[in-house]
BAFI-290843 format. One record per atom (N, C-alpha, C): residue number from 1; residue in three letters; chain; x, y, z. Coordinates in steps of 0.1 Angstrom, whole numbers, plus 5000, padded with zeros to 4 digits. Atoms other than C-alpha are relative to their C-alpha. Example, Ala and Ser with C-alpha at 12.3 -4.5 7.8 and 13.67 -1.06 7.14 Angstrom:
residues 2
ATOM,1,ALA,A,5009,4988,5000
ATOM,1,ALA,A,5123,4955,5078
ATOM,1,ALA,A,5009,5012,5000
ATOM,2,SER,A,4991,4989,5000
ATOM,2,SER,A,5137,4989,5071
ATOM,2,SER,A,4992,5011,5008
end
This chain:
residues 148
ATOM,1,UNK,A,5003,4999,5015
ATOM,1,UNK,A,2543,8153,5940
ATOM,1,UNK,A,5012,4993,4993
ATOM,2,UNK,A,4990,5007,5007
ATOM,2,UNK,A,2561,8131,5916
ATOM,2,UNK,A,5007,5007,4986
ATOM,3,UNK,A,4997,4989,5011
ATOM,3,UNK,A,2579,8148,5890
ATOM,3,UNK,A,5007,4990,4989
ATOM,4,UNK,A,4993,5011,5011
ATOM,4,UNK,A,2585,8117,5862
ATOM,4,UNK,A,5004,5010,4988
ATOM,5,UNK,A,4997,4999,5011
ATOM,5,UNK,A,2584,8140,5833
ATOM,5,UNK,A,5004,5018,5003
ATOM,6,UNK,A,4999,4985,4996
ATOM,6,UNK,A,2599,8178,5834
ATOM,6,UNK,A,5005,5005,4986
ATOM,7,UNK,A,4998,4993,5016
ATOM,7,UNK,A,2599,8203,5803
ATOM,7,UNK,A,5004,5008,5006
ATOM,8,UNK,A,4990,4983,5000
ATOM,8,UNK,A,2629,8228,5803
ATOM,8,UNK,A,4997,5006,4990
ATOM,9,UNK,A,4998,4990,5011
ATOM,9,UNK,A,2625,8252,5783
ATOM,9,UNK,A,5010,5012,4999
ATOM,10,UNK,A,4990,4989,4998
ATOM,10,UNK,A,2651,8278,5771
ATOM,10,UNK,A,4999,5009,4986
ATOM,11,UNK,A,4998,4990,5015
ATOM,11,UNK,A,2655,8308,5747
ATOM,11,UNK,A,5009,5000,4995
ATOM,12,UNK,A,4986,5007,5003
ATOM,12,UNK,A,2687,8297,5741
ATOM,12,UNK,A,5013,5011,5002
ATOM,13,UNK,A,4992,4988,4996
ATOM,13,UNK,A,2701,8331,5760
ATOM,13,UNK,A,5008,4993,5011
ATOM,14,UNK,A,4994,5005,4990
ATOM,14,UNK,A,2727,8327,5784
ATOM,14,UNK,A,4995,5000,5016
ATOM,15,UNK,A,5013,4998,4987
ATOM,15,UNK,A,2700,8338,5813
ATOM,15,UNK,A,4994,4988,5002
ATOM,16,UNK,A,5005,5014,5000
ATOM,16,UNK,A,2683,8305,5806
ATOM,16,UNK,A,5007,4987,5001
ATOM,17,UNK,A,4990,5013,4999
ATOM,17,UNK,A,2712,8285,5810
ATOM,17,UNK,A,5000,4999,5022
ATOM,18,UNK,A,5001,5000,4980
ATOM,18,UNK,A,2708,8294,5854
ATOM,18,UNK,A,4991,4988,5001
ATOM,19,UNK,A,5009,5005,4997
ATOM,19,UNK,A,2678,8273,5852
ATOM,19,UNK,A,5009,4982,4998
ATOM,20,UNK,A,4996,5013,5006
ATOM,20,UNK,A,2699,8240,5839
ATOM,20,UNK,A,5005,4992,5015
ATOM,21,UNK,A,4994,5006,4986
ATOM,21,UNK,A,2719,8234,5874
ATOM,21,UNK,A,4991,4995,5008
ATOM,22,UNK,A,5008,5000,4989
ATOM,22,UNK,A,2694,8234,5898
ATOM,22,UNK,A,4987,4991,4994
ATOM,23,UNK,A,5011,5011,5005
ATOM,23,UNK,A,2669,8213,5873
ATOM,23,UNK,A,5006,4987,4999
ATOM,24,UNK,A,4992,5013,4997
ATOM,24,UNK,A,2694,8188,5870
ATOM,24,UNK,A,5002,4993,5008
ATOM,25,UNK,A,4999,5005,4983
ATOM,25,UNK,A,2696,8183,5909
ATOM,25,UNK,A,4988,4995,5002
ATOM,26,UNK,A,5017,5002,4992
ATOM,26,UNK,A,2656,8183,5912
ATOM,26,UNK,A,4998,4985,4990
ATOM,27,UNK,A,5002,5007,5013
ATOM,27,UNK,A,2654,8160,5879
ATOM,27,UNK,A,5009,4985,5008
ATOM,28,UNK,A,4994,5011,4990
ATOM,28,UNK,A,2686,8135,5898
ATOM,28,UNK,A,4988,4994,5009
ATOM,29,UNK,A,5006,5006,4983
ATOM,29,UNK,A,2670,8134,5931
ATOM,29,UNK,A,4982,4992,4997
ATOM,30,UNK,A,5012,5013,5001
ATOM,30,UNK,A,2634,8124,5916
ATOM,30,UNK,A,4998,4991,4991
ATOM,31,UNK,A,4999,5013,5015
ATOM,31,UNK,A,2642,8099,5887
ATOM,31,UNK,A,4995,5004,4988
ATOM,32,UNK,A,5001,4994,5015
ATOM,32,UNK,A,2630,8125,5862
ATOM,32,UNK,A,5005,4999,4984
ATOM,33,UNK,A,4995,5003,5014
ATOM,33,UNK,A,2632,8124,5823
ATOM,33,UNK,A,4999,5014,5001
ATOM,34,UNK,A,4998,4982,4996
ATOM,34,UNK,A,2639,8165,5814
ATOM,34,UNK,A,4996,4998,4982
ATOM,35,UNK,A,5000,4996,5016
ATOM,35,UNK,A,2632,8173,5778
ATOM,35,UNK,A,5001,5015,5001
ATOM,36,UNK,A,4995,4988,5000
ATOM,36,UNK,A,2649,8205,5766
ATOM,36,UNK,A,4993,5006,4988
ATOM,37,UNK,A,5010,4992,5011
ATOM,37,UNK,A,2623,8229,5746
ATOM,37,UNK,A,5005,5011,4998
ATOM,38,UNK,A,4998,4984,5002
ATOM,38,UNK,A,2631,8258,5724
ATOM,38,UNK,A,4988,5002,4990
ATOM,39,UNK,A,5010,4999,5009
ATOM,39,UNK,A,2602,8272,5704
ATOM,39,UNK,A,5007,5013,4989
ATOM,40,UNK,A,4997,4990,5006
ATOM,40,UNK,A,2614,8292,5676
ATOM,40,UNK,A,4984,5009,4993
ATOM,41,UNK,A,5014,4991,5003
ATOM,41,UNK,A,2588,8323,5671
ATOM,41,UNK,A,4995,4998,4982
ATOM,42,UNK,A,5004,5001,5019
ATOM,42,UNK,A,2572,8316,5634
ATOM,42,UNK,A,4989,5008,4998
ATOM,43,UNK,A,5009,4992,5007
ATOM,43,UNK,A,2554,8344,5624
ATOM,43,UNK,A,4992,4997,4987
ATOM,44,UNK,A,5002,5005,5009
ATOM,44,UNK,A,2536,8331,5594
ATOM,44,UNK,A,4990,5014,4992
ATOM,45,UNK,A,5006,4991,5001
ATOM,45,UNK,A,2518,8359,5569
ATOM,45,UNK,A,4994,4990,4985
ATOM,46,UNK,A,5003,5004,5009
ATOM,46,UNK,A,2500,8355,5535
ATOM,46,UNK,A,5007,5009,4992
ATOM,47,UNK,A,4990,4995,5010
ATOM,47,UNK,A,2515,8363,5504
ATOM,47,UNK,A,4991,5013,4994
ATOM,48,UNK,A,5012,4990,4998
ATOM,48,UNK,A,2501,8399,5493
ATOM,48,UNK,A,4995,4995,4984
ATOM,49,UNK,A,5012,5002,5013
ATOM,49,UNK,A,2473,8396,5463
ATOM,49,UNK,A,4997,4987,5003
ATOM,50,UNK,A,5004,5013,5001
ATOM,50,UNK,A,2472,8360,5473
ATOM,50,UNK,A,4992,4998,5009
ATOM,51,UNK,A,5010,5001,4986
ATOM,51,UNK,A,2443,8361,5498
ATOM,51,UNK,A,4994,4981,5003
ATOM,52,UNK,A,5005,5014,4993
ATOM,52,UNK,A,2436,8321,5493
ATOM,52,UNK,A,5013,4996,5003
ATOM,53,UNK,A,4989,5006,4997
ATOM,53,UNK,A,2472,8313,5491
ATOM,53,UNK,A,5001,4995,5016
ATOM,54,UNK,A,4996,4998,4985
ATOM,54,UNK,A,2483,8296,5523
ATOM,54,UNK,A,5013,5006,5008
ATOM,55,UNK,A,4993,4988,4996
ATOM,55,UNK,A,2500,8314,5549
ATOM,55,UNK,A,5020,4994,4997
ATOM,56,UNK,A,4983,5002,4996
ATOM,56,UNK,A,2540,8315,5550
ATOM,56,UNK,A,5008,5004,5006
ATOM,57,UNK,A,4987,4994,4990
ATOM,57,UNK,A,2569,8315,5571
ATOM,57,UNK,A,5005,5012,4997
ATOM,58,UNK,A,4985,4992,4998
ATOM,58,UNK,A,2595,8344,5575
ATOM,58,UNK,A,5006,4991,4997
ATOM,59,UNK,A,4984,5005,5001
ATOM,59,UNK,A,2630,8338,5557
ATOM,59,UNK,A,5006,5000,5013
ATOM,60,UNK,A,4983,5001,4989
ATOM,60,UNK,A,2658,8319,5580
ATOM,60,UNK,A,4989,4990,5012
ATOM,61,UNK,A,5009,5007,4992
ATOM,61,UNK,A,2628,8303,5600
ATOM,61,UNK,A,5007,4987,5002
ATOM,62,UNK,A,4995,5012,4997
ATOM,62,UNK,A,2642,8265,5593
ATOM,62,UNK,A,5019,5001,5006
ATOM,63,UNK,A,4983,4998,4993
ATOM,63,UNK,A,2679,8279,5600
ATOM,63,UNK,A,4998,5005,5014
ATOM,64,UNK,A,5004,4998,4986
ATOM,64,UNK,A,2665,8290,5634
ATOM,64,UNK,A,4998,4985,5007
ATOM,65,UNK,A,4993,5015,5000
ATOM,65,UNK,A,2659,8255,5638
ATOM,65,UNK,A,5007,4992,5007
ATOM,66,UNK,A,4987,5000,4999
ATOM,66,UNK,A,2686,8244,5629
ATOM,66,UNK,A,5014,5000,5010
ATOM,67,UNK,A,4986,4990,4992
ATOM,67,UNK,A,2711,8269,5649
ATOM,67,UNK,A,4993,4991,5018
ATOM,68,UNK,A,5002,5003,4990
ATOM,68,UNK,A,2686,8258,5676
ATOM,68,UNK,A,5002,4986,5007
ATOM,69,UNK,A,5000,5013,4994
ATOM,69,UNK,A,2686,8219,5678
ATOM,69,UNK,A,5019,4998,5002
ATOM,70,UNK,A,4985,5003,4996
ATOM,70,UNK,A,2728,8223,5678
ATOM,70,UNK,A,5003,5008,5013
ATOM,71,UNK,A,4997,4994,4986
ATOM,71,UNK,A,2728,8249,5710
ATOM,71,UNK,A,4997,4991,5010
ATOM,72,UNK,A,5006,5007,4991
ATOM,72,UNK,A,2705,8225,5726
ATOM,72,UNK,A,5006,4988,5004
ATOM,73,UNK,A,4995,5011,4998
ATOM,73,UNK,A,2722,8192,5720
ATOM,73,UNK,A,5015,5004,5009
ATOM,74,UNK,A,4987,5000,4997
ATOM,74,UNK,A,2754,8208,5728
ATOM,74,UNK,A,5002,5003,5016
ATOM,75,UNK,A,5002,5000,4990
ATOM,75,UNK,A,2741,8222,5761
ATOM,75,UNK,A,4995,4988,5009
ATOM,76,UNK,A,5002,5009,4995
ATOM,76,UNK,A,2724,8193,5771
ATOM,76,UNK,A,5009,4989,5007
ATOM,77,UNK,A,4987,5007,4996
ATOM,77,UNK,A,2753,8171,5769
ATOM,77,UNK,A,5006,5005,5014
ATOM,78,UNK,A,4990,4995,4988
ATOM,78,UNK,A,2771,8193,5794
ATOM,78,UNK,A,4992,5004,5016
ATOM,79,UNK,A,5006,4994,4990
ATOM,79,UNK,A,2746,8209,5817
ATOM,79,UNK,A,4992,4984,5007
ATOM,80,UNK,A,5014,5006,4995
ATOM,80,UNK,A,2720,8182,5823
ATOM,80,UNK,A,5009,4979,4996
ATOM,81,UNK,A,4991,5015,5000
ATOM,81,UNK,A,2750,8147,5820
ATOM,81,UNK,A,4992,4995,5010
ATOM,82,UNK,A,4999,5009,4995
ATOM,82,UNK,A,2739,8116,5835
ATOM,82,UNK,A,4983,5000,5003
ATOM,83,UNK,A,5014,5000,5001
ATOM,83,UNK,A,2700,8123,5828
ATOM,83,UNK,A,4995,5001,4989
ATOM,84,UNK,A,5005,5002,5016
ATOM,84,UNK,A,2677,8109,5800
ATOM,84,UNK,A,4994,5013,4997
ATOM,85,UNK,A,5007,4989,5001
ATOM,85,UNK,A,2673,8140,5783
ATOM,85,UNK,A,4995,4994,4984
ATOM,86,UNK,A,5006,4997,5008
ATOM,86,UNK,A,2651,8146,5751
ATOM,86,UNK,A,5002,5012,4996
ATOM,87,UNK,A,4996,4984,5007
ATOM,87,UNK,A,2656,8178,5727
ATOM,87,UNK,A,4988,5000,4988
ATOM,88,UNK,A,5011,4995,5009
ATOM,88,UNK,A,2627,8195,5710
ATOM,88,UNK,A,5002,5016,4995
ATOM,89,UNK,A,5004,4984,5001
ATOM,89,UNK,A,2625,8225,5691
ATOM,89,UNK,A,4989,4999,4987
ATOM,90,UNK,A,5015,4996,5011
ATOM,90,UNK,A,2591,8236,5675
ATOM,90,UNK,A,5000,5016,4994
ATOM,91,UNK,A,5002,4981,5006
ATOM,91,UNK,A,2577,8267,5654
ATOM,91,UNK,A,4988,5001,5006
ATOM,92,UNK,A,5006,4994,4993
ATOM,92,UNK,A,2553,8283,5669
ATOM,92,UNK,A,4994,5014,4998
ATOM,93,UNK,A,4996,4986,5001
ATOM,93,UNK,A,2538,8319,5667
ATOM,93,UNK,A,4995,5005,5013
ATOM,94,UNK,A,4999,4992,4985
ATOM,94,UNK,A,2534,8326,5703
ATOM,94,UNK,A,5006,4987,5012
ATOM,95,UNK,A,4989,5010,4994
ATOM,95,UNK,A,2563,8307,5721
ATOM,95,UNK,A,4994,4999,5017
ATOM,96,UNK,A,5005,5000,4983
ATOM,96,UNK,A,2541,8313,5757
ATOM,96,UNK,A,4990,4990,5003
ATOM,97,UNK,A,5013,5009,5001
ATOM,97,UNK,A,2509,8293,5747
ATOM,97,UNK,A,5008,4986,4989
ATOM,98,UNK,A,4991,5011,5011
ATOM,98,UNK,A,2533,8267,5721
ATOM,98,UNK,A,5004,4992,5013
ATOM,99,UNK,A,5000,5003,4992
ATOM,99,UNK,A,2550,8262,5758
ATOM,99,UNK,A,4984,4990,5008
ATOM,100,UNK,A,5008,5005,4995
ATOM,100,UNK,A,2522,8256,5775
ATOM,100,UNK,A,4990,4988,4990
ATOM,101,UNK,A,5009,5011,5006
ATOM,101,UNK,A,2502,8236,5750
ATOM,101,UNK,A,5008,4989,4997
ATOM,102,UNK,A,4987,5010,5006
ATOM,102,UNK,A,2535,8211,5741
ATOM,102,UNK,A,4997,4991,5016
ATOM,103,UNK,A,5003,5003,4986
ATOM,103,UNK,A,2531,8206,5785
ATOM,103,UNK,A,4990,4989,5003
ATOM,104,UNK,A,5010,5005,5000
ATOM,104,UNK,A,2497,8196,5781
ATOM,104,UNK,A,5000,4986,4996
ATOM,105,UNK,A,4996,5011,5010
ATOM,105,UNK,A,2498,8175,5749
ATOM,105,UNK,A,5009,4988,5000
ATOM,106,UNK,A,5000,5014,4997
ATOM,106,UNK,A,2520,8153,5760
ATOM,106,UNK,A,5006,5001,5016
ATOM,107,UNK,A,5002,5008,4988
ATOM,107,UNK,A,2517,8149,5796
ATOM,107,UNK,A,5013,5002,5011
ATOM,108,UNK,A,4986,5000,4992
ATOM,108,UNK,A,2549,8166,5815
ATOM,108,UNK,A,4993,5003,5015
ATOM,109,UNK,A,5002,4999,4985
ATOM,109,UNK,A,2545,8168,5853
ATOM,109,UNK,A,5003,5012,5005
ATOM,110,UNK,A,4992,4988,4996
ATOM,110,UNK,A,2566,8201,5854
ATOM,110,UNK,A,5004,5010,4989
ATOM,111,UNK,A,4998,4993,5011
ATOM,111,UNK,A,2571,8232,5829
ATOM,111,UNK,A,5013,5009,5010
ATOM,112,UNK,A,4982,4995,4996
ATOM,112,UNK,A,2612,8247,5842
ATOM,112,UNK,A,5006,5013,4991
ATOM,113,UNK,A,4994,4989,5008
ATOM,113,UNK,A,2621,8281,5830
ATOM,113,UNK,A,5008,5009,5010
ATOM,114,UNK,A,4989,4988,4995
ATOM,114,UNK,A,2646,8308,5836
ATOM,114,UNK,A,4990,5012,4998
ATOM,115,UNK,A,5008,4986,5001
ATOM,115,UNK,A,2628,8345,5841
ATOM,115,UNK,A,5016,5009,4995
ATOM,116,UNK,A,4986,4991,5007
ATOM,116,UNK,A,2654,8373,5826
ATOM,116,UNK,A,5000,5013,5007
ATOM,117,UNK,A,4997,4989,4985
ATOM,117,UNK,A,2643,8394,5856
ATOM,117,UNK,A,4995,5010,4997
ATOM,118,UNK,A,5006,4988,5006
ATOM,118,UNK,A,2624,8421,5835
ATOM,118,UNK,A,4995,5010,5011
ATOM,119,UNK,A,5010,4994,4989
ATOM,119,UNK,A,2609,8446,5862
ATOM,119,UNK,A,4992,5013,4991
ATOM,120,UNK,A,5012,4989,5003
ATOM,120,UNK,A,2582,8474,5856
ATOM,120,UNK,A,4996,5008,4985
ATOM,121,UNK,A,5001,4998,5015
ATOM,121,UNK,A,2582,8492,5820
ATOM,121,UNK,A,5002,4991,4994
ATOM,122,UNK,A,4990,5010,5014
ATOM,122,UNK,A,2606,8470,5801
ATOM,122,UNK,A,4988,4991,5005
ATOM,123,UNK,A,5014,5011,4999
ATOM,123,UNK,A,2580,8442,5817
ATOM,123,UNK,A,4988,5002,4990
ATOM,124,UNK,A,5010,4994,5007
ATOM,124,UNK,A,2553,8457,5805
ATOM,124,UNK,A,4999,5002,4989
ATOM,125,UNK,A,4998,5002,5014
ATOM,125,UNK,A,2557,8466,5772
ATOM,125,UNK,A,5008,4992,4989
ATOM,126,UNK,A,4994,5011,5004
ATOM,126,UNK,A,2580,8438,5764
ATOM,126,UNK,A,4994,4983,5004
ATOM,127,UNK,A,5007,5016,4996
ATOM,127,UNK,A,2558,8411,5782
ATOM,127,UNK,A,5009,4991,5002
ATOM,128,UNK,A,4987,5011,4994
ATOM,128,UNK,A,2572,8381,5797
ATOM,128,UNK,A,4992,4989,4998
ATOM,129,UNK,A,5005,5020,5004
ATOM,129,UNK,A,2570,8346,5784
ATOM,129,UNK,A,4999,4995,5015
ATOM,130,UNK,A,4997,5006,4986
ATOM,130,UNK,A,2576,8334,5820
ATOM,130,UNK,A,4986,4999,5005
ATOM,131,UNK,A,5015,4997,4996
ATOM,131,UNK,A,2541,8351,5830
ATOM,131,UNK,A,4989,4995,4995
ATOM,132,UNK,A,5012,5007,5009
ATOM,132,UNK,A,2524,8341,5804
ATOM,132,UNK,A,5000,4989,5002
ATOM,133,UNK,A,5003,5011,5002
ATOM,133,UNK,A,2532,8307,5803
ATOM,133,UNK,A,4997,4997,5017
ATOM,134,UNK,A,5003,5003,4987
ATOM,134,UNK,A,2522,8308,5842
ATOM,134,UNK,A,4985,5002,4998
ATOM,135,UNK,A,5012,4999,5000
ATOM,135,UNK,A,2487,8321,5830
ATOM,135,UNK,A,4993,4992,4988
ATOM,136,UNK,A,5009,5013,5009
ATOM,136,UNK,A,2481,8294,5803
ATOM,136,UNK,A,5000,4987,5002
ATOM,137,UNK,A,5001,5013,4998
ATOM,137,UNK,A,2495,8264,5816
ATOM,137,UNK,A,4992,4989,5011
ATOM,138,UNK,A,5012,5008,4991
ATOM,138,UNK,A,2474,8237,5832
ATOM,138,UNK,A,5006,4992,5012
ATOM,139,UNK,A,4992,5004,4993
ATOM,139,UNK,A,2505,8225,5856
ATOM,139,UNK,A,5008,5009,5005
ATOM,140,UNK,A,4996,4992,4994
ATOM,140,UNK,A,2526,8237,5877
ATOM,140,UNK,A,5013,5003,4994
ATOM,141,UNK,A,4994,4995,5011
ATOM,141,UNK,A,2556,8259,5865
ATOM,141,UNK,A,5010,5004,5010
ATOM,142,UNK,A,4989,4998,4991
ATOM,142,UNK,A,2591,8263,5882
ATOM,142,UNK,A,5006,5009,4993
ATOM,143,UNK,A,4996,4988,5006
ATOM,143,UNK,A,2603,8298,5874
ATOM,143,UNK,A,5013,5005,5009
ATOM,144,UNK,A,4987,5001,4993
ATOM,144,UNK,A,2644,8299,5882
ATOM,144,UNK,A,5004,5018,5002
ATOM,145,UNK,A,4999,4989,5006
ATOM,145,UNK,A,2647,8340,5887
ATOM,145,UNK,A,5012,5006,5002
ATOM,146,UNK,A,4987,4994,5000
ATOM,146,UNK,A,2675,8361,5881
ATOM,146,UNK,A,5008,5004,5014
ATOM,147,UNK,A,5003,4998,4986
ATOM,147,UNK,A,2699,8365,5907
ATOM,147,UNK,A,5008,5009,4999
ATOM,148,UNK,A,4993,4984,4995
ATOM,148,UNK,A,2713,8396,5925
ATOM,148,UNK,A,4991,5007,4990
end
């Protein structure tokens, strides 16, 4: 399998920084381009008595952003040197299906995430992006998992 286009994605937690080394080597060795995704969650609601108004963000949304496209460029630089990277961050209001439909839409070969290793309850009632975007995406999905 050829792997020309690969989508990292990261929460921008230090857990999701494991997945950067070992994408960087796979990304080298097959002449890959890497584009680094963060989706910031955007809840959007309607304003109350305004039922036609259209919907709106949550305050601090564009400073999420923001905060986000400077973690990414700054990691990029360092983790992922000497490979054409790309930096995306979208809004979104479900960052598992945003993942996966960004994959689709334009055409990546590989979806690359870090798992944060959740097991049994906490899983469960906290849900796992990782899972999800394994049960919506239409490609295959390299899931780096916690170690020890």
């Amino acid at each position: 399998m050829k792997l020309d286009r690969i989508l990292l994605t990261t929460d921008l937690s230090d857990e999701s920084l494991r997945a950067f080394a070992p994408l960087a080597s796979l990304a080298k060795a097959q002449g890959s381009t890497v584009t680094l995704l963060h989706v910031v969650e955007d809840t959007t609601f309607t304003p109350r008595g305004a039922a036609f108004a259209p919907p709106i963000s949550l305050p601090g949304a564009e400073e999420d952003v923001q905060r986000a496209e400077t973690w990414l460029a700054e990691r990029a630089g360092n983790a992922l040197a000497g490979l054409p990277v790309e930096v995306h961050v979208i809004r979104a209001p479900n960052v598992a299906t945003a993942v996966a439909h960004y994959a689709h839409e334009h055409g990546y070969d590989l979806i690359a995430m870090a798992t944060h290793g959740r097991t049994g309850f906490r899983a469960l009632m906290m849900g796992s992006v990782a899972s999800a975007v394994l049960r919506h995406a239409d490609r295959p999905v390299l899931v780096f998992p916690r170690q020890g």
